[in-house]
C-alpha positions in Angstrom: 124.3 91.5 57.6 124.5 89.6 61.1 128.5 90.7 60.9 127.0 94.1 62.0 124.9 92.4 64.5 124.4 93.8 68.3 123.9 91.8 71.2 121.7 93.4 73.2 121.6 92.2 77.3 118.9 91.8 79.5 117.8 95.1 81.1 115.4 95.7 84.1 112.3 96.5 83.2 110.1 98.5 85.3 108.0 99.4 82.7 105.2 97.3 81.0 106.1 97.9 77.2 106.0 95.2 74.3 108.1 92.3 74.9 107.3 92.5 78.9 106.1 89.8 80.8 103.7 91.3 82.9 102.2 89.1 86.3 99.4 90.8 88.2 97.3 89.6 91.0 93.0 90.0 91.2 92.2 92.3 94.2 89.0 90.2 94.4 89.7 86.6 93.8 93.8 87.0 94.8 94.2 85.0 91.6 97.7 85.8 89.6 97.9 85.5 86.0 100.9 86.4 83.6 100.9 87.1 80.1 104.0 88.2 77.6 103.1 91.1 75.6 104.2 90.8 71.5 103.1 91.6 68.4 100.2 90.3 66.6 102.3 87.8 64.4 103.7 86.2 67.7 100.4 85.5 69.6 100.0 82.2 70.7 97.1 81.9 73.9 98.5 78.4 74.6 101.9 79.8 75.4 100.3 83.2 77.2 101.3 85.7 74.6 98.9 88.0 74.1 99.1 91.2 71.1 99.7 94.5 72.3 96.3 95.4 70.8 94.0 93.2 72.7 92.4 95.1 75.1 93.9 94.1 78.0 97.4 94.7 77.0 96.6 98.1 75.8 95.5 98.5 79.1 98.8 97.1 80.9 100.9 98.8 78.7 103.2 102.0 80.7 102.1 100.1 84.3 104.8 99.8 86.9 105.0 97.1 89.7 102.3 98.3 92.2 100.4 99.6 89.9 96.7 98.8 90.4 94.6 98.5 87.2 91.1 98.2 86.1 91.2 95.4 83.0 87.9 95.3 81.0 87.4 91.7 79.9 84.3 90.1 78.3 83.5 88.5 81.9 83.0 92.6 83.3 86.0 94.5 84.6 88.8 93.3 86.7 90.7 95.3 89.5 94.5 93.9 89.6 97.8 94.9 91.2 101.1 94.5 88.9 103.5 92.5 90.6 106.2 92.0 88.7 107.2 92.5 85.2 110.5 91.4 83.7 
């Protein structure tokens, strides 16, 4: 089995997809906060993983750097900027 094993490098990503590590920045507070994007098995909120069906992933998912979002969080709704995803 890993004898047919691929290496697969790093790429750029400029999409927010699962796996991404997406940083954004509050348009209201100017407040950044990043969070990796994974499957539910690999969520850990100590460690800023979050599932790709929360909400607010869903929600991040297809954004590209500049993007501006509206997030929808328990607190009321959030307006962010992407600023950088890798």
């Amino acid at each position: 089995m890993i004898q047919h094993a691929e290496i697969i490098k790093d790429t750029v990503r400029d999409i927010a997809e699962i796996g991404s590590t997406v940083t954004w920045q509050s348009l209201d507070q100017n407040e950044t906060e990043t969070y990796t994007i994974v499957g539910p098995e690999e969520v850990d909120p100590n460690e800023g993983t979050i599932s790709y069906n929360a909400p607010i992933a869903k929600q991040l998912l297809q954004a590209k750097v500049g993007n501006k979002r509206t997030l929808t969080t328990p607190a009321g709704n959030r307006q962010v900027k992407i600023i950088e995803i890798s």
